[in-house]
C-alpha positions in Angstrom: 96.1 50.8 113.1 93.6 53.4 111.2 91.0 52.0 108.8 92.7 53.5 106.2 95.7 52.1 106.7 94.2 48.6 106.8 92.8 48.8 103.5 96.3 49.8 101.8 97.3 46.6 103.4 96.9 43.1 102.7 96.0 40.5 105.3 97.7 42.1 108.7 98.5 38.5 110.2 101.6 39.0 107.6 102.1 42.6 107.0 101.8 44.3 110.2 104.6 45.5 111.4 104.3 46.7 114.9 102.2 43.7 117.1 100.2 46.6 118.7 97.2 47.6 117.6 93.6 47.2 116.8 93.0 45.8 113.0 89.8 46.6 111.0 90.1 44.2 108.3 86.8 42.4 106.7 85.8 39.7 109.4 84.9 37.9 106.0 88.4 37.5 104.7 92.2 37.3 105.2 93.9 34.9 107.4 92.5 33.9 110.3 95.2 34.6 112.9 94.0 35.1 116.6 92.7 38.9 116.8 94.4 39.8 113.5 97.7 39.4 115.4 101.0 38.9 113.1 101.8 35.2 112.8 105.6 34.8 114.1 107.8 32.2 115.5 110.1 35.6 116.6 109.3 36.1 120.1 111.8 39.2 120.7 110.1 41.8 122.3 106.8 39.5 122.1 104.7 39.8 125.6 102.1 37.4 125.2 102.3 34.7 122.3 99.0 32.7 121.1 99.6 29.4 120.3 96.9 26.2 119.2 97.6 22.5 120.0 95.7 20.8 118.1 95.3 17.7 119.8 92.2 15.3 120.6 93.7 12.0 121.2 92.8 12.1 124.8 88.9 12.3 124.7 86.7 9.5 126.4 83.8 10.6 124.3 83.4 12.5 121.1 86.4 14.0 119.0 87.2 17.1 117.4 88.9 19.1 119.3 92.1 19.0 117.3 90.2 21.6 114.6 89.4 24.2 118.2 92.2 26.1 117.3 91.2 26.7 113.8 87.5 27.2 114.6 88.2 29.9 118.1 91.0 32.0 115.5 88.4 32.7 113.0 85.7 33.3 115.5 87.6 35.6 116.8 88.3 37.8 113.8 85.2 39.0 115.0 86.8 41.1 117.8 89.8 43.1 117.3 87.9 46.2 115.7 87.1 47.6 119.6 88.8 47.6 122.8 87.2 44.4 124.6 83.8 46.0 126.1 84.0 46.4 129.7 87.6 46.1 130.8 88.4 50.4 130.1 91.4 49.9 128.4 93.1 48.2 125.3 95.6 45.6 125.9 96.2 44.7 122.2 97.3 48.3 121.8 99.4 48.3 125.1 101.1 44.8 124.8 102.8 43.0 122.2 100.5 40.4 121.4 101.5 37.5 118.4 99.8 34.5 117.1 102.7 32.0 117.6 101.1 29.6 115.1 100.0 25.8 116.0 102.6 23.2 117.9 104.0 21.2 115.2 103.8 17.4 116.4 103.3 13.9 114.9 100.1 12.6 116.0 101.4 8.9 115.1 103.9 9.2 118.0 101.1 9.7 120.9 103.9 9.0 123.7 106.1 12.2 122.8 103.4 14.5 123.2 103.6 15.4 126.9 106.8 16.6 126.3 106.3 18.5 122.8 103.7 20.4 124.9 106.3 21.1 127.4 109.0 22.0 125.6 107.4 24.1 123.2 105.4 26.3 126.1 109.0 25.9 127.4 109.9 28.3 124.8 107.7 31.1 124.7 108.4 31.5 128.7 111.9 31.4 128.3 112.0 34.2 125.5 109.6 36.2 128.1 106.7 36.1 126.8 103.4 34.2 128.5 101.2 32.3 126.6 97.3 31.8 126.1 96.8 28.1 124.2 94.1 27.2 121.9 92.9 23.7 122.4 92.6 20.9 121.8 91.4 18.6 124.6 92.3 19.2 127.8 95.0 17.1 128.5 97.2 19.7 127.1 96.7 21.5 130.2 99.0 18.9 132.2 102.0 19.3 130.1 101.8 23.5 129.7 101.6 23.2 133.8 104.6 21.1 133.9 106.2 24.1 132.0 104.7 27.1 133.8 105.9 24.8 137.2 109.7 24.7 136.4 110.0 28.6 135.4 107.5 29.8 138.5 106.9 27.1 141.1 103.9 25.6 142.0 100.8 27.4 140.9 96.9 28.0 142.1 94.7 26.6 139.7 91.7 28.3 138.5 89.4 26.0 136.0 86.1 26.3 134.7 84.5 23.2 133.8 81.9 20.3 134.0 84.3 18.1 135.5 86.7 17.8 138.1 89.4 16.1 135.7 90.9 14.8 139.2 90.0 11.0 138.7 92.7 8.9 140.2 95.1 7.6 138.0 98.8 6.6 139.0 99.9 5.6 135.6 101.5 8.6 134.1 102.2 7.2 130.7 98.4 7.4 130.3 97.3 10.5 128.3 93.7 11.0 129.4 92.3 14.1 129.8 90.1 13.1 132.9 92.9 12.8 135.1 95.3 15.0 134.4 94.8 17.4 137.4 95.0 14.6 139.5 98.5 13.6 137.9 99.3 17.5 138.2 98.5 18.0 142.2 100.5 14.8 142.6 103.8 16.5 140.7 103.2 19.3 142.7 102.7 21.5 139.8 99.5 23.0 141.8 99.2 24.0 145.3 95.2 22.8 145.9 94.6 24.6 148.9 94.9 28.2 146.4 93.2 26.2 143.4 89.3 26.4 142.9 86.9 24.5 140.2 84.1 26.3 139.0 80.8 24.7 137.2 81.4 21.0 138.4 78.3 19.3 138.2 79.1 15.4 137.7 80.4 13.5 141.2 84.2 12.7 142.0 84.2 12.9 145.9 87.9 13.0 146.3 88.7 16.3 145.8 92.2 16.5 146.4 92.0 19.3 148.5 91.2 21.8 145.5 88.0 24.0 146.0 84.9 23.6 144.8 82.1 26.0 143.3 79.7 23.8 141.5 77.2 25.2 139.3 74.8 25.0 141.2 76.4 27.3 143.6 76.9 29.7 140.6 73.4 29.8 139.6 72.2 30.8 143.6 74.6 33.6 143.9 76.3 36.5 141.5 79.2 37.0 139.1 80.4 39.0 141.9 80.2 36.9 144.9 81.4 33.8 142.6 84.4 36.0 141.6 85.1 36.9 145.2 85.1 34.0 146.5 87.5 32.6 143.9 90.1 35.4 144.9 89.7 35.1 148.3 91.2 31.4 147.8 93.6 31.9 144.9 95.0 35.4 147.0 98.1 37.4 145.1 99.5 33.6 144.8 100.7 32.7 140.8 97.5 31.8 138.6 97.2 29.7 135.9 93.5 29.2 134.3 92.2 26.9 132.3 89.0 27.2 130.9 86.9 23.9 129.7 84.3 25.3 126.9 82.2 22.4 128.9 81.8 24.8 131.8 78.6 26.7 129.8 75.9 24.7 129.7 75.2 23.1 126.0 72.9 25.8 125.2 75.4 27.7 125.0 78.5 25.6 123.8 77.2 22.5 122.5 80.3 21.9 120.3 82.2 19.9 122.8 83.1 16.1 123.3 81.5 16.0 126.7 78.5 18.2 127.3 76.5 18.1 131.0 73.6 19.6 131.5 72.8 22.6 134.0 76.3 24.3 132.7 77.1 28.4 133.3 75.6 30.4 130.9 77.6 32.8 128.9 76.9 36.3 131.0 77.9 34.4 133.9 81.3 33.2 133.0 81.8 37.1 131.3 81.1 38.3 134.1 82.8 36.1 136.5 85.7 36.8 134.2 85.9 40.4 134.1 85.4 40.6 137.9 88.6 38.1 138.6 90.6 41.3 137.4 93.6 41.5 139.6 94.9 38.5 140.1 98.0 37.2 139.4 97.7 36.0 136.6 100.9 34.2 134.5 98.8 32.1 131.9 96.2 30.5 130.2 94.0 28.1 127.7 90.8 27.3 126.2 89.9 23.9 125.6 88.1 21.2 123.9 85.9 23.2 121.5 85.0 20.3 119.1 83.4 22.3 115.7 82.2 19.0 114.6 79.5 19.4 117.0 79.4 23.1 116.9 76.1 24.2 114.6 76.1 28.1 114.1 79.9 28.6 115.6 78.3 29.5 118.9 80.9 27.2 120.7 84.0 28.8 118.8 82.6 32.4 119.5 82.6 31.5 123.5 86.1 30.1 123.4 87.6 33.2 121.3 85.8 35.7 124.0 87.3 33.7 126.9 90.6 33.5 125.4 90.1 37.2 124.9 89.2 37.6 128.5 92.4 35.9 130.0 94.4 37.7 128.1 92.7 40.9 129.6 93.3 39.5 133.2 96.9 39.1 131.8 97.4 42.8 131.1 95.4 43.9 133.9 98.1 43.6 137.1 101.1 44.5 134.1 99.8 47.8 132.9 101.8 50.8 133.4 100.4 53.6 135.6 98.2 56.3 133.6 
């Protein structure tokens, strides 16, 4: 959309029409959808749908997570006046991208979450549209699997974070989000062998057969290598990634419930990011950005770009030739 057409308009996350596009509306004001996209529940035609659960009820430390979604849309208002630096093309002009709003749920009735989050991911696939979530902690990841699982099989798993998230844990009433990958390998929702963590730095010896780049590792090699070696284990099998804002280190995100020390700077994980181009990617989410904790926004900044960045590796393998 042309500058001048923006200012003729009124806030575009109501009054655009066509979901394409680049917007040049003040940073400073409107709505705060994701990128300036249209906010819809009408997925016809839709490619990708954003969507925010805003839900904390899982931490073991410090809350907040349940306002990420809020904080990484207005962060990213920051964005959508350029294509995304780097990548050589445009995907919000190419795709039909729509902010599908928050997940409506009653956070009195903790036990029917897991399903809300499954049956409401449930519907963006089945209209044919992917999703990218907002989070939220990161038990929301479990559920959204369970979803992507039943429409595509079982899928590699790539996730940035501090922690492994693969603590045992057989009781799966339990909504924790420390376990949930465990609970997730166990349904056979991922296939380990083709799934890769990247940043751990705190000790869980059982991996469960999912690969390991700690952050350590990171830090003694490149963006590049780190990214090739990630796609030499995930291959052309079906990707889902999940990005914990935890993966930086807290000088870079310290608005989060658990921070660790001796994290992935934020070139790194841009880098490794942009490099991962090609993969198969089906999905994605950004999680537990706590603004509570978040002084400056710095936190909310890093989760819009990486939600950004997914939804580049989206579009990547699903452009059109030329």
């Amino acid at each position: 959309m042309a500058l001048e057409d923006a200012q003729t308009q009124a806030d575009l996350a109501f009054t655009r029409n066509d979901p394409r596009g680049l917007a040049f509306e003040n940073a400073f004001g409107g709505a705060t959808s994701f990128l300036r996209r249209r906010y819809t529940k009408d997925l016809a035609g839709v490619d990708l749908a954003i969507t925010g659960i805003p839900f904390d009820q899982a931490v073991t430390n410090r809350p907040g997570t349940r306002l990420g979604p809020r904080a990484i849309r207005e962060a990213s208002t920051l964005q959508p006046y350029d294509p995304p630096y780097g990548w050589g093309f445009d995907p919000l002009s190419e795709f039909a991208v729509v902010d599908y709003g928050d997940m409506p749920f009653d956070y009195a009735r903790t036990p029917a979450f897991p399903q809300a989050v499954t049956d409401h991911i449930t519907r963006i696939l089945d209209s044919g549209a992917a999703s990218i979530t907002l989070g939220g902690d990161h038990y929301i990841s479990f559920p959204i699997l369970r979803a992507y699982a039943a429409k595509f099989g079982p899928l590699s798993l790539i996730q940035f974070d501090a922690h492994s998230d693969t603590w045992p844990d057989d009781d799966f009433g339990r909504i924790d989000h420390g376990t949930m990958f465990y609970k997730a390998i166990k349904e056979g929702l991922i296939d380990p062998a083709r799934s890769v963590q990247v940043g751990i730095r705190t000790t869980n010896p059982d991996t469960m057969g999912v690969h390991t780049i700690d952050a350590r590792e990171v830090h003694e090699s490149t963006p590049a290598a780190i990214a090739q070696k990630i796609k030499g284990i995930v291959g052309n099998a079906r990707a889902y990634l999940t990005f914990d804002i935890d993966a930086l280190d807290p000088a870079f995100a310290p608005g989060t419930g658990t921070p660790v020390w001796g994290g992935l700077a934020s070139w790194q994980a841009a880098a490794i990011l942009r490099d991962l181009a090609g993969i198969n990617l089906l999905g994605g989410d950004v999680v537990e950005v706590s603004p509570p904790f978040d002084a400056g926004g710095a936190t909310a900044v890093a989760g819009a770009h990486v939600a950004m960045e997914i939804l580049c590796l989206w579009a990547w393998t699903r452009r059109k030739p030329g």
